[in-house]
CHARMM-style PDB file with segment names, atoms N, HN, CA, C and O in Angstrom:
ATOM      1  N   UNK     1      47.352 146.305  71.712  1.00  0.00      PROA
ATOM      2  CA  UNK     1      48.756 146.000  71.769  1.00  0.00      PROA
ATOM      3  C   UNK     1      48.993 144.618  71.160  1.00  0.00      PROA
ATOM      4  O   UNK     1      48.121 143.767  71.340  1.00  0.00      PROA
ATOM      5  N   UNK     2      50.103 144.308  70.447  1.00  0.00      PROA
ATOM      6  HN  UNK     2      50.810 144.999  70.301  1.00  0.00      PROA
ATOM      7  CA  UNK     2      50.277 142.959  69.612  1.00  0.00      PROA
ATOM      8  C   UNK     2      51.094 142.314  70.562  1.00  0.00      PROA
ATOM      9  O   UNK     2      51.684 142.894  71.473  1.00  0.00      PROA
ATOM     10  N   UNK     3      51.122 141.013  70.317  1.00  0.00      PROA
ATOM     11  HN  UNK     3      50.643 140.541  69.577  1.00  0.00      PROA
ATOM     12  CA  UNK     3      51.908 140.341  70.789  1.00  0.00      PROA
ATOM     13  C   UNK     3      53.156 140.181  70.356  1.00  0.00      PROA
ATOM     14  O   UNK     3      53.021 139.588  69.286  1.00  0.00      PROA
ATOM     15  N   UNK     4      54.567 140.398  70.593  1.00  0.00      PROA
ATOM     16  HN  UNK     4      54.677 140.880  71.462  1.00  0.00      PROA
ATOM     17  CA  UNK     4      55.452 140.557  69.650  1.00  0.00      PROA
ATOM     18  C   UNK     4      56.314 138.739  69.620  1.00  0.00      PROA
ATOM     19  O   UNK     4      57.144 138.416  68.770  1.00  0.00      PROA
ATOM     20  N   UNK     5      55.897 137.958  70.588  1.00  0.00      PROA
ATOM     21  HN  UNK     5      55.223 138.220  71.279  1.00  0.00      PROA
ATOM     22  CA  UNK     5      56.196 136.654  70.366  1.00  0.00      PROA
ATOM     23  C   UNK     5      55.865 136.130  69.109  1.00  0.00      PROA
ATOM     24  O   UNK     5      56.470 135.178  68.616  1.00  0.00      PROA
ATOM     25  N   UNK     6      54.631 136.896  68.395  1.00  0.00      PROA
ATOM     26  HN  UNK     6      54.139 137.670  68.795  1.00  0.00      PROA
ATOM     27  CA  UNK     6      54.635 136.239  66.884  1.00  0.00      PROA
ATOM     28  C   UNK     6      54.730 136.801  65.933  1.00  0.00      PROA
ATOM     29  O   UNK     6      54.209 136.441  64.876  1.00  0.00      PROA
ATOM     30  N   UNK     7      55.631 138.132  66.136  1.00  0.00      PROA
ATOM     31  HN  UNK     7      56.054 138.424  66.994  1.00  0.00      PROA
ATOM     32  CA  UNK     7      55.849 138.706  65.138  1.00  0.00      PROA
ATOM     33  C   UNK     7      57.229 137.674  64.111  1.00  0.00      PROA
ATOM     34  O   UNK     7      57.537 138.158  63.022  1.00  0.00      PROA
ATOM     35  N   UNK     8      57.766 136.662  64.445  1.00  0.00      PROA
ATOM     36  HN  UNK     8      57.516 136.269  65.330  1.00  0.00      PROA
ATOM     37  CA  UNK     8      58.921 136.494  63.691  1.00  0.00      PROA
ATOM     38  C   UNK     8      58.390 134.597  63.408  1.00  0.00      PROA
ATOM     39  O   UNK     8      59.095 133.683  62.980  1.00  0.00      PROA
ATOM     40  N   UNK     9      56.885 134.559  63.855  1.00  0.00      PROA
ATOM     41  HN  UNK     9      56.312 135.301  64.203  1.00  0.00      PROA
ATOM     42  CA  UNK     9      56.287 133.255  63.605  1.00  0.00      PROA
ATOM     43  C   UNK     9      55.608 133.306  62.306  1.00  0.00      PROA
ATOM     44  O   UNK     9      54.869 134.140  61.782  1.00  0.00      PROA
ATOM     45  N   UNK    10      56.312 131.599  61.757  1.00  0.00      PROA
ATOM     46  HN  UNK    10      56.912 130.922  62.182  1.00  0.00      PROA
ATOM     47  CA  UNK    10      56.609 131.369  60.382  1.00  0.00      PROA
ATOM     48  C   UNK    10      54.484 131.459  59.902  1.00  0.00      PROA
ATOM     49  O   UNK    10      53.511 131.284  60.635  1.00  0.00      PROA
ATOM     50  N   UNK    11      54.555 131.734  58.692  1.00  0.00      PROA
ATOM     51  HN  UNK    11      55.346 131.877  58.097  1.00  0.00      PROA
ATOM     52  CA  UNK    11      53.780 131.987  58.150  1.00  0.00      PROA
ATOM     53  C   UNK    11      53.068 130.865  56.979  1.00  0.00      PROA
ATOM     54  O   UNK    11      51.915 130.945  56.555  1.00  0.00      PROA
ATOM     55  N   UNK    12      53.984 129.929  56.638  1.00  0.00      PROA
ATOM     56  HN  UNK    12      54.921 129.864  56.982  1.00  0.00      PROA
ATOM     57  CA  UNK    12      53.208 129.062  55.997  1.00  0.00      PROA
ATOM     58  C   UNK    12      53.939 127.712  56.196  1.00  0.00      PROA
ATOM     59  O   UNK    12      54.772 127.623  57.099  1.00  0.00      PROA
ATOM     60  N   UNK    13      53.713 126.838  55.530  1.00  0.00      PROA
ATOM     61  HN  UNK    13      53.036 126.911  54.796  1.00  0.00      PROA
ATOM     62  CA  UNK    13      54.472 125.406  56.056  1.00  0.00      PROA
ATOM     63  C   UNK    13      55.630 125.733  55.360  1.00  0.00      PROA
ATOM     64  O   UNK    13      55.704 126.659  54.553  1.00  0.00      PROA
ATOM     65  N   UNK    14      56.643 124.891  55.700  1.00  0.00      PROA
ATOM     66  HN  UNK    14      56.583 124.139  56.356  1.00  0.00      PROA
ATOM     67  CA  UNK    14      57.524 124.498  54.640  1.00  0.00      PROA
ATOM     68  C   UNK    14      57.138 123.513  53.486  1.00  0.00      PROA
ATOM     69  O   UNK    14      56.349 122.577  53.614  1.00  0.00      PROA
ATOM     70  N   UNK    15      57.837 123.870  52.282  1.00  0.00      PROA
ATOM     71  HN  UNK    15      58.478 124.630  52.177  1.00  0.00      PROA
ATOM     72  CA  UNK    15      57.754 123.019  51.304  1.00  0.00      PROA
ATOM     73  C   UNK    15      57.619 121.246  51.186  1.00  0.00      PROA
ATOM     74  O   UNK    15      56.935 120.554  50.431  1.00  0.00      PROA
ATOM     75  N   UNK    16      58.515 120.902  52.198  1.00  0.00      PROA
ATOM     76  HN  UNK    16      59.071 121.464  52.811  1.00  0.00      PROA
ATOM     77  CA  UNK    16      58.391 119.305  52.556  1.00  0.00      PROA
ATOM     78  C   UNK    16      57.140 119.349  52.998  1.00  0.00      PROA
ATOM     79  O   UNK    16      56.453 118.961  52.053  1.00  0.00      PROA
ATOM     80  N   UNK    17      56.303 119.660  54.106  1.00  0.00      PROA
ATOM     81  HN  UNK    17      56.861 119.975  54.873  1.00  0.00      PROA
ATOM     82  CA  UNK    17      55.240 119.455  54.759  1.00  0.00      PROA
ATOM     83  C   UNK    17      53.857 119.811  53.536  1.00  0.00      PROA
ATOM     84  O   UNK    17      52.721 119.341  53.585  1.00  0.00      PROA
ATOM     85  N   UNK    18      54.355 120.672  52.610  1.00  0.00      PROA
ATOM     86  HN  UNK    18      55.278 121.054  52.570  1.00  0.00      PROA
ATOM     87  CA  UNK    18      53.418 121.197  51.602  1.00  0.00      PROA
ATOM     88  C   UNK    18      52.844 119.919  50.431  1.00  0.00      PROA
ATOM     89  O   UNK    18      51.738 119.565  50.023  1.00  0.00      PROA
ATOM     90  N   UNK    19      54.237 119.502  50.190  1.00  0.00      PROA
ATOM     91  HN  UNK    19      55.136 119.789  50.521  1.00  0.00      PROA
ATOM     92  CA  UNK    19      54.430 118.017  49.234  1.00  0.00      PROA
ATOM     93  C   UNK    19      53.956 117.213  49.872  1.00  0.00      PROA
ATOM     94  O   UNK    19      53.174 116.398  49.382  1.00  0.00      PROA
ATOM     95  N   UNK    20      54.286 117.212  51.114  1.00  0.00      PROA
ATOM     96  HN  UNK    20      54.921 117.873  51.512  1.00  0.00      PROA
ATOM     97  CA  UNK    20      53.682 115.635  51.883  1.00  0.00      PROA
ATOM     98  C   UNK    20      52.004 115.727  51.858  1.00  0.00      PROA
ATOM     99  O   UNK    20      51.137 114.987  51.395  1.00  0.00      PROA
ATOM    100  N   UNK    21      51.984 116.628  52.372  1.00  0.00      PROA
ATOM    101  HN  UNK    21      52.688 117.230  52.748  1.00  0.00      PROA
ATOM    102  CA  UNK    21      50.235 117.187  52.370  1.00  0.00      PROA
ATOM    103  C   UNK    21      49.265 116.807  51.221  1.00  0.00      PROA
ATOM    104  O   UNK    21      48.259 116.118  51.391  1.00  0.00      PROA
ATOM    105  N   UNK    22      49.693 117.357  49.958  1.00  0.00      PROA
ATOM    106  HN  UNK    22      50.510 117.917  49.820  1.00  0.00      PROA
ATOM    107  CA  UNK    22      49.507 117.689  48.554  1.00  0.00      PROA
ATOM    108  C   UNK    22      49.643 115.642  48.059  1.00  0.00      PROA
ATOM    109  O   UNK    22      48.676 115.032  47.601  1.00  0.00      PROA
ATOM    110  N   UNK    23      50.917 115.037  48.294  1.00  0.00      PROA
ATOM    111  HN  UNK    23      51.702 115.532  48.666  1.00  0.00      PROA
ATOM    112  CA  UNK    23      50.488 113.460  47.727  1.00  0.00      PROA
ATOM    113  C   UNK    23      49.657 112.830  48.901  1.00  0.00      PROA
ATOM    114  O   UNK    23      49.298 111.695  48.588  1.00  0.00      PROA
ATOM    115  N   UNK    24      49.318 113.134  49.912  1.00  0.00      PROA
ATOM    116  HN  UNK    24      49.610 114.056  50.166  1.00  0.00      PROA
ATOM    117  CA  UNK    24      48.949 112.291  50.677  1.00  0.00      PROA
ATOM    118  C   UNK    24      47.715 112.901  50.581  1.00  0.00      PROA
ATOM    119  O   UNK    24      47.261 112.371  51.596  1.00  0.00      PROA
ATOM    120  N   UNK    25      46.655 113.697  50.120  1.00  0.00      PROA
ATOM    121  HN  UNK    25      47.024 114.127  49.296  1.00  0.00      PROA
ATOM    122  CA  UNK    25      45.388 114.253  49.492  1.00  0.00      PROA
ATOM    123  C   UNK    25      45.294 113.733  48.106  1.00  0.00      PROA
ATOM    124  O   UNK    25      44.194 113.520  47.597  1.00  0.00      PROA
ATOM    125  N   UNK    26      46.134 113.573  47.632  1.00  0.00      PROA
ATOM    126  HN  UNK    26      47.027 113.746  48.045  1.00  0.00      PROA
ATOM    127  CA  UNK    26      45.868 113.100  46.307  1.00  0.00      PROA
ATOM    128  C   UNK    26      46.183 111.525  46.397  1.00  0.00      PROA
ATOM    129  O   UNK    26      46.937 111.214  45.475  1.00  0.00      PROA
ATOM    130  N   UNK    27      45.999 110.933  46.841  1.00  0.00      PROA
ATOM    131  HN  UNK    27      45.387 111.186  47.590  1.00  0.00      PROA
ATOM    132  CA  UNK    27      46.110 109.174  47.376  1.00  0.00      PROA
ATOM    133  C   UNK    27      45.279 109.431  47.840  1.00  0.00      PROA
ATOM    134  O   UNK    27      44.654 110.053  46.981  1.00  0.00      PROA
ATOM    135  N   UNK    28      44.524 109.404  48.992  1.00  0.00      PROA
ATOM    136  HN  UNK    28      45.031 108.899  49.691  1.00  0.00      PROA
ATOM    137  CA  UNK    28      43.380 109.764  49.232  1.00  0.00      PROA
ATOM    138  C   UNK    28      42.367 110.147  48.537  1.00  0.00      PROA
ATOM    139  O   UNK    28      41.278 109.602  48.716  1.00  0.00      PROA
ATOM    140  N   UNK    29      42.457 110.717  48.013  1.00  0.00      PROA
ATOM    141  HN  UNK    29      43.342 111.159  47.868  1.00  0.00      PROA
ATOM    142  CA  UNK    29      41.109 110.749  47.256  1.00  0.00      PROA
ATOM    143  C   UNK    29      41.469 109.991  45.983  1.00  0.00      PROA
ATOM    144  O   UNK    29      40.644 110.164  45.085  1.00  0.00      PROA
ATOM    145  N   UNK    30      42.253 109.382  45.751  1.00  0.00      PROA
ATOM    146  HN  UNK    30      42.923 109.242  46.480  1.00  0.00      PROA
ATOM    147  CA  UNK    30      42.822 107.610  44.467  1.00  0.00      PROA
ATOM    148  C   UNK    30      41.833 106.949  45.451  1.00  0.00      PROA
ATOM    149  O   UNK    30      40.730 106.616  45.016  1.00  0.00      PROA
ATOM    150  N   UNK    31      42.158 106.730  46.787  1.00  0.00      PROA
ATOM    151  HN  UNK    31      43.053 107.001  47.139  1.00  0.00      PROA
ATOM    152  CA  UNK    31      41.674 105.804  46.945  1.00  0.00      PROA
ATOM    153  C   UNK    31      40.176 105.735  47.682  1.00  0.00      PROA
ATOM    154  O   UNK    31      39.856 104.758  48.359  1.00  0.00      PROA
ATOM    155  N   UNK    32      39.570 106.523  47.540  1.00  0.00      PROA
ATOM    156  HN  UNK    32      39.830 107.316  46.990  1.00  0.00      PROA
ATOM    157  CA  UNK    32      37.920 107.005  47.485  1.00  0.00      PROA
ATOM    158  C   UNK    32      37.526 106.343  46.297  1.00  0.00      PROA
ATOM    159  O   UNK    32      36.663 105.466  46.345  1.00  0.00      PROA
ATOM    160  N   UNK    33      38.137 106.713  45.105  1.00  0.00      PROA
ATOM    161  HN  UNK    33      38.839 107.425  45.067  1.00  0.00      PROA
ATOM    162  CA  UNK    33      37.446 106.334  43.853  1.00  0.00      PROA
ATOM    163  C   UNK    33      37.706 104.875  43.685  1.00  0.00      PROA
ATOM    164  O   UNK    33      36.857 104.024  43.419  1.00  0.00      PROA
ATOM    165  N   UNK    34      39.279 104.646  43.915  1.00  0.00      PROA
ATOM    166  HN  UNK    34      39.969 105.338  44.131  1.00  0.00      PROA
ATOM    167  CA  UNK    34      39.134 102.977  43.633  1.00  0.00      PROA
ATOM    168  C   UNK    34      38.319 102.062  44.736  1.00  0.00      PROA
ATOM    169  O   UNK    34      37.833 100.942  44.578  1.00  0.00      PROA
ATOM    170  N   UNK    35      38.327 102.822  45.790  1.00  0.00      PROA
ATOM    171  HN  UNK    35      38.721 103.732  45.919  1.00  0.00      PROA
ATOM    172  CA  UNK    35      37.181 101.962  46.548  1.00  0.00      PROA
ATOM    173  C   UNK    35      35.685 101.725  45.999  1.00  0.00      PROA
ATOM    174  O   UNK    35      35.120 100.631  46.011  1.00  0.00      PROA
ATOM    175  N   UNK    36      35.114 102.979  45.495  1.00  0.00      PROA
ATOM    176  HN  UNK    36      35.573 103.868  45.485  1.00  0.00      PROA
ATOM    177  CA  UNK    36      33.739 103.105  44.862  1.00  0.00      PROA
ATOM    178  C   UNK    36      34.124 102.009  43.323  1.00  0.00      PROA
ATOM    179  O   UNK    36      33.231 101.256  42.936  1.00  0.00      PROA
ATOM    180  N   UNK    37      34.909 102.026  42.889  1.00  0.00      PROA
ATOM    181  HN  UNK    37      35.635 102.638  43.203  1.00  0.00      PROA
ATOM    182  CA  UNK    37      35.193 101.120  41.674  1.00  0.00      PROA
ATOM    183  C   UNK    37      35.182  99.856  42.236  1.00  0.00      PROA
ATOM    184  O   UNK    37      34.769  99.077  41.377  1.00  0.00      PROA
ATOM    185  N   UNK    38      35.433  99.293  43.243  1.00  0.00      PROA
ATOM    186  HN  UNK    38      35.769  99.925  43.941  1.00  0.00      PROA
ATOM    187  CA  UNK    38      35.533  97.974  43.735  1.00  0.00      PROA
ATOM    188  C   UNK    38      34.548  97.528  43.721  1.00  0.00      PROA
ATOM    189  O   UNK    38      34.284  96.451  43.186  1.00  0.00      PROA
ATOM    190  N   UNK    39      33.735  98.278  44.329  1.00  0.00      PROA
ATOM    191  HN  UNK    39      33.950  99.153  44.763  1.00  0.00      PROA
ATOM    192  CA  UNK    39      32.328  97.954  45.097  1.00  0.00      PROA
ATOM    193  C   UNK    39      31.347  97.908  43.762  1.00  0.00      PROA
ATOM    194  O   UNK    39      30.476  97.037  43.763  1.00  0.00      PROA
ATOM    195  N   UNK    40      31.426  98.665  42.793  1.00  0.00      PROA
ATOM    196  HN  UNK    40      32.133  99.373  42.792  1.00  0.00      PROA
ATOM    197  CA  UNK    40      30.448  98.410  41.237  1.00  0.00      PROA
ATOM    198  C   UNK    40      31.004  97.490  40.416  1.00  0.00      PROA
ATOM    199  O   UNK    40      30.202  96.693  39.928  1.00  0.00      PROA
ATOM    200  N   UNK    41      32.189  97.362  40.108  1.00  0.00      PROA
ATOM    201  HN  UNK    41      32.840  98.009  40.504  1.00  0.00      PROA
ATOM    202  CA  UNK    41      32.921  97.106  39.069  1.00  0.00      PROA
ATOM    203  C   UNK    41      33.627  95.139  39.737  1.00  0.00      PROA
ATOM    204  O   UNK    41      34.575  94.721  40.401  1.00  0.00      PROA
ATOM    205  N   UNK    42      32.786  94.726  39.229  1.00  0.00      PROA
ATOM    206  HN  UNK    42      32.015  95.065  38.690  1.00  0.00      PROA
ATOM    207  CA  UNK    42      33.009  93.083  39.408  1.00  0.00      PROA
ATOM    208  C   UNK    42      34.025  92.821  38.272  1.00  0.00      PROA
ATOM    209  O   UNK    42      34.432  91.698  38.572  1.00  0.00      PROA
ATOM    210  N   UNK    43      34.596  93.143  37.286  1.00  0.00      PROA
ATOM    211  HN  UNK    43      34.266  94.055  37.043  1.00  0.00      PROA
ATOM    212  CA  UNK    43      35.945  92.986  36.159  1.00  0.00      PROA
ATOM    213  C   UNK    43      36.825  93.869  36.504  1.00  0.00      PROA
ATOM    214  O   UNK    43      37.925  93.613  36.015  1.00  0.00      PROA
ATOM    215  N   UNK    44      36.811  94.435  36.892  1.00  0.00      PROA
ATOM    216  HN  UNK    44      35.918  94.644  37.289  1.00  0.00      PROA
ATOM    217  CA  UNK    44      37.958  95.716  37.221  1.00  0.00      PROA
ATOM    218  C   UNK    44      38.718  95.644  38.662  1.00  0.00      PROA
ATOM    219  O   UNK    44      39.784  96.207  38.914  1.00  0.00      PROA
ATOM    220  N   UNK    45      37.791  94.663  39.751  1.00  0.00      PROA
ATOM    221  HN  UNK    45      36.925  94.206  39.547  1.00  0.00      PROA
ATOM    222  CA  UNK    45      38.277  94.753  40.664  1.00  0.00      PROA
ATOM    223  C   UNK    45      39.456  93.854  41.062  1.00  0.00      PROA
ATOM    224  O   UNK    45      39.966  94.182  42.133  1.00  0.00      PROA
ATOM    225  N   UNK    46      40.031  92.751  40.423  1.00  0.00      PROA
ATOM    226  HN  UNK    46      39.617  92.484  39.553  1.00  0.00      PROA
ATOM    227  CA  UNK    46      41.019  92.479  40.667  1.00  0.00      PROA
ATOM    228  C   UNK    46      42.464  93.485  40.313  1.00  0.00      PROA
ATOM    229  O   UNK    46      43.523  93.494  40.941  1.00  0.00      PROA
ATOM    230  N   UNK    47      42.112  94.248  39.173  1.00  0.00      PROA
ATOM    231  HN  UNK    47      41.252  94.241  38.662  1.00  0.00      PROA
ATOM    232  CA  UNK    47      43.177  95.075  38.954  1.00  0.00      PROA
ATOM    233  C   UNK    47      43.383  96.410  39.984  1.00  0.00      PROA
ATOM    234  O   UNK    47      44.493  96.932  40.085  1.00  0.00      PROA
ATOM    235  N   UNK    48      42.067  96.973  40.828  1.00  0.00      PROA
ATOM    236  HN  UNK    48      41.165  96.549  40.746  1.00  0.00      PROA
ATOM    237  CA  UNK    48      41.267  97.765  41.408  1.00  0.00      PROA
ATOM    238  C   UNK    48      42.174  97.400  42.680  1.00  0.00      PROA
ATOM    239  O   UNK    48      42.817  98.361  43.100  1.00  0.00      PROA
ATOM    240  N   UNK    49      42.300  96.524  43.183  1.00  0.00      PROA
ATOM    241  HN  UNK    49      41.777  95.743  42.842  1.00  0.00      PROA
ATOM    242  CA  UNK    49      42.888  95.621  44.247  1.00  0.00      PROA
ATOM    243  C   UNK    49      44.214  95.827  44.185  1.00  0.00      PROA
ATOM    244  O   UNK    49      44.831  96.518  44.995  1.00  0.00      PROA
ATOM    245  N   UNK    50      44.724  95.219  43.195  1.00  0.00      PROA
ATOM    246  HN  UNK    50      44.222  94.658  42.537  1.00  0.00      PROA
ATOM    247  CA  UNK    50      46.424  95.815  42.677  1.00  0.00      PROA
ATOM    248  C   UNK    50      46.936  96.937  42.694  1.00  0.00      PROA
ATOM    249  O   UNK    50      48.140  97.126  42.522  1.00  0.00      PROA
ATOM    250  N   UNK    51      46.064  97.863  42.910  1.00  0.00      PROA
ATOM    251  HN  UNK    51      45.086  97.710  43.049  1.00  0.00      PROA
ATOM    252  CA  UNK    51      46.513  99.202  43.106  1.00  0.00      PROA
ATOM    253  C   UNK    51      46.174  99.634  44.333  1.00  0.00      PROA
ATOM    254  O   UNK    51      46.962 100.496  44.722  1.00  0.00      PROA
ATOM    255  N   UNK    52      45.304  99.380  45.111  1.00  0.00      PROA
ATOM    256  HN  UNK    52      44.663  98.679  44.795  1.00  0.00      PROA
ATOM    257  CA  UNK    52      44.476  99.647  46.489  1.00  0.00      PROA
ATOM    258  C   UNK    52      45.745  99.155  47.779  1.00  0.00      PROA
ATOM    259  O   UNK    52      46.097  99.840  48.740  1.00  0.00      PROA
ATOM    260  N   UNK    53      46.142  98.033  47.470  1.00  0.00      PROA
ATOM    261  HN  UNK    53      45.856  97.476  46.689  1.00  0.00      PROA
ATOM    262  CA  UNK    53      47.281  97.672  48.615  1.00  0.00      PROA
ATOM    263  C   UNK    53      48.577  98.297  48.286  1.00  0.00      PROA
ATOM    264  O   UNK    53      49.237  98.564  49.290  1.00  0.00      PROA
ATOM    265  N   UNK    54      49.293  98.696  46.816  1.00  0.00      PROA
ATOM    266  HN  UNK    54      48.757  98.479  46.000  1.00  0.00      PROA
ATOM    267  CA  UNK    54      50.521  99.344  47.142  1.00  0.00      PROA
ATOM    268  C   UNK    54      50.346 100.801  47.737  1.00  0.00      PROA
ATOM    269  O   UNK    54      51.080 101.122  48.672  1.00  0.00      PROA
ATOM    270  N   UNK    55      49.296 101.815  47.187  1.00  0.00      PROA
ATOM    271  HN  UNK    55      48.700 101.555  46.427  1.00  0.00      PROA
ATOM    272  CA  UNK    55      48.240 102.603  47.547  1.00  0.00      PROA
ATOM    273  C   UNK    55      48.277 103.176  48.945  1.00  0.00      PROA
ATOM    274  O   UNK    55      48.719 104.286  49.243  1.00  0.00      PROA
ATOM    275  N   UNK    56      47.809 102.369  49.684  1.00  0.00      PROA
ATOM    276  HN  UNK    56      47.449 101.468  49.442  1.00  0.00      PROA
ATOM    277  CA  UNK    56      47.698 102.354  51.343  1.00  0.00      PROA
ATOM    278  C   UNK    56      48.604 101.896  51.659  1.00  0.00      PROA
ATOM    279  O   UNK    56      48.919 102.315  52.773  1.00  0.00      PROA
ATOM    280  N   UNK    57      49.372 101.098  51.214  1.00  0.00      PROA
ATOM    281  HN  UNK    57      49.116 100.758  50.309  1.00  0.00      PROA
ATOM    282  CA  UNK    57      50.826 101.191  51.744  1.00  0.00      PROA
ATOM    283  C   UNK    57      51.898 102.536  51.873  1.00  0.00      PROA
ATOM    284  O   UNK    57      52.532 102.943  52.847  1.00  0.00      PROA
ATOM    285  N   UNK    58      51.812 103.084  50.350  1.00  0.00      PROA
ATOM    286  HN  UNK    58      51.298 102.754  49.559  1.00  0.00      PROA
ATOM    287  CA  UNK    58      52.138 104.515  49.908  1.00  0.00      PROA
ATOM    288  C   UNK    58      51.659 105.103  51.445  1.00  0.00      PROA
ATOM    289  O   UNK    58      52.361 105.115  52.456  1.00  0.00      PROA
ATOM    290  N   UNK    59      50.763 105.412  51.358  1.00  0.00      PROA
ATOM    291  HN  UNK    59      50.193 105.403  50.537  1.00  0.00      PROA
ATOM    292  CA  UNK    59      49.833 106.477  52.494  1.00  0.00      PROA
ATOM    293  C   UNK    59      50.391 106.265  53.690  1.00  0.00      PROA
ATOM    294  O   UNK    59      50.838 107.232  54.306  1.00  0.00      PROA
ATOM    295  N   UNK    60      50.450 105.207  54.128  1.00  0.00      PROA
ATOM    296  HN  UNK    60      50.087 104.422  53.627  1.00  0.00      PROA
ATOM    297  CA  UNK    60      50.860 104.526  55.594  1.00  0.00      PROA
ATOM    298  C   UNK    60      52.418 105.424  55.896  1.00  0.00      PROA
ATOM    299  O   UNK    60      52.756 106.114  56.858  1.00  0.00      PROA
ATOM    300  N   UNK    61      53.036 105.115  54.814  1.00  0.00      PROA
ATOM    301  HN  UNK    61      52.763 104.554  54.032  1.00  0.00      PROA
ATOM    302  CA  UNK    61      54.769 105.417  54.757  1.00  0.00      PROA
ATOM    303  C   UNK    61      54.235 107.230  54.795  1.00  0.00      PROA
ATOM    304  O   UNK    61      54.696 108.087  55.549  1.00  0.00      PROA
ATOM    305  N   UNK    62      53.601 107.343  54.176  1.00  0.00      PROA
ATOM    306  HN  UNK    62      53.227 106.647  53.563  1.00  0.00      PROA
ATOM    307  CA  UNK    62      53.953 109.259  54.352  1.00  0.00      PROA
ATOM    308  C   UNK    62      53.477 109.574  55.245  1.00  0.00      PROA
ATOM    309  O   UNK    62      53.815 110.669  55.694  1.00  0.00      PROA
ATOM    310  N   UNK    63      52.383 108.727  56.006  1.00  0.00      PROA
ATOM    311  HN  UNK    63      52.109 107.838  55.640  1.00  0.00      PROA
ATOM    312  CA  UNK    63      51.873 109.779  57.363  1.00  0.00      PROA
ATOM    313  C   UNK    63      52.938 109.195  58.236  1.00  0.00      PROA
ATOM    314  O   UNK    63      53.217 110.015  59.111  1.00  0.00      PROA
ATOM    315  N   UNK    64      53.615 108.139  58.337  1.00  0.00      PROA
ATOM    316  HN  UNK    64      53.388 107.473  57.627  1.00  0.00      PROA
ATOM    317  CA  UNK    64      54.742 107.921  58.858  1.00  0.00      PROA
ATOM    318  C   UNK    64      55.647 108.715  58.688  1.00  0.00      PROA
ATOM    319  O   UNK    64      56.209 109.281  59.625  1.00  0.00      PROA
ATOM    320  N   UNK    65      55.889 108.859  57.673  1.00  0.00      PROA
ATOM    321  HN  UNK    65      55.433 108.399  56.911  1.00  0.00      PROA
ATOM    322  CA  UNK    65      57.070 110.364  57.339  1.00  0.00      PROA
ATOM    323  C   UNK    65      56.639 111.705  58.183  1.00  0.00      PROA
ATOM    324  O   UNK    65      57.295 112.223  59.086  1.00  0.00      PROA
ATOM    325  N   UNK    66      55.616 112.053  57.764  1.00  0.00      PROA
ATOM    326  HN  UNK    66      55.083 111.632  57.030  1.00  0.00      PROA
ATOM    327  CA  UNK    66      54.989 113.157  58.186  1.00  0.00      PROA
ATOM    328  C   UNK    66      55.308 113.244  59.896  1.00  0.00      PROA
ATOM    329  O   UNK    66      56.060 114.117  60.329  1.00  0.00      PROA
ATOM    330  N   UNK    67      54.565 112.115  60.914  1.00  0.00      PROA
ATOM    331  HN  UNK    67      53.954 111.406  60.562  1.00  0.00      PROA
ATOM    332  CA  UNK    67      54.504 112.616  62.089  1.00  0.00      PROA
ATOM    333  C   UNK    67      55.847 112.470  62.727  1.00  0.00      PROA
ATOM    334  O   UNK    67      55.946 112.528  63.953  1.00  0.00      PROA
ATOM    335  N   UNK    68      57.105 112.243  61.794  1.00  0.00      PROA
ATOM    336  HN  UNK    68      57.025 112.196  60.798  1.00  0.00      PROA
ATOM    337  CA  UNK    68      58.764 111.793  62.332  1.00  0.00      PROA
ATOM    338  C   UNK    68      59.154 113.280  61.729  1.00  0.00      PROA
ATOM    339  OT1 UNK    68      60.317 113.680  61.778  1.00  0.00      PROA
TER     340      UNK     68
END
């Protein structure tokens, strides 16, 4: 016998939650690589840096978005 409480339960995210998901995986893994670039790359890392703090700032604001 099914349960019919989930017969009319939604089936995939919504689109906002899909986008949020989708840039906040893709910043994330930006910032995997620019971390590994920091850590080798002694000329690159001041620019490496310049992108790493607006970056995680970015990230901060969408999982903020996300759990509101």
């Amino acid at each position: 016998m099914q349960n019919k409480s989930n017969d009319n339960a939604p089936r995939h995210f919504n689109l906002t939650a899909r986008i949020l998901h989708w840039l906040m995986a893709a910043a994330i893994l930006a910032m995997l690589f620019i971390g590994v670039g920091m850590t080798t790359s002694i000329t690159w890392r001041p620019w490496l840096i310049d992108i790493h703090r607006p970056l995680g700032i970015a990230i901060l604001l969408l999982v903020i978005i996300r759990l509101i």
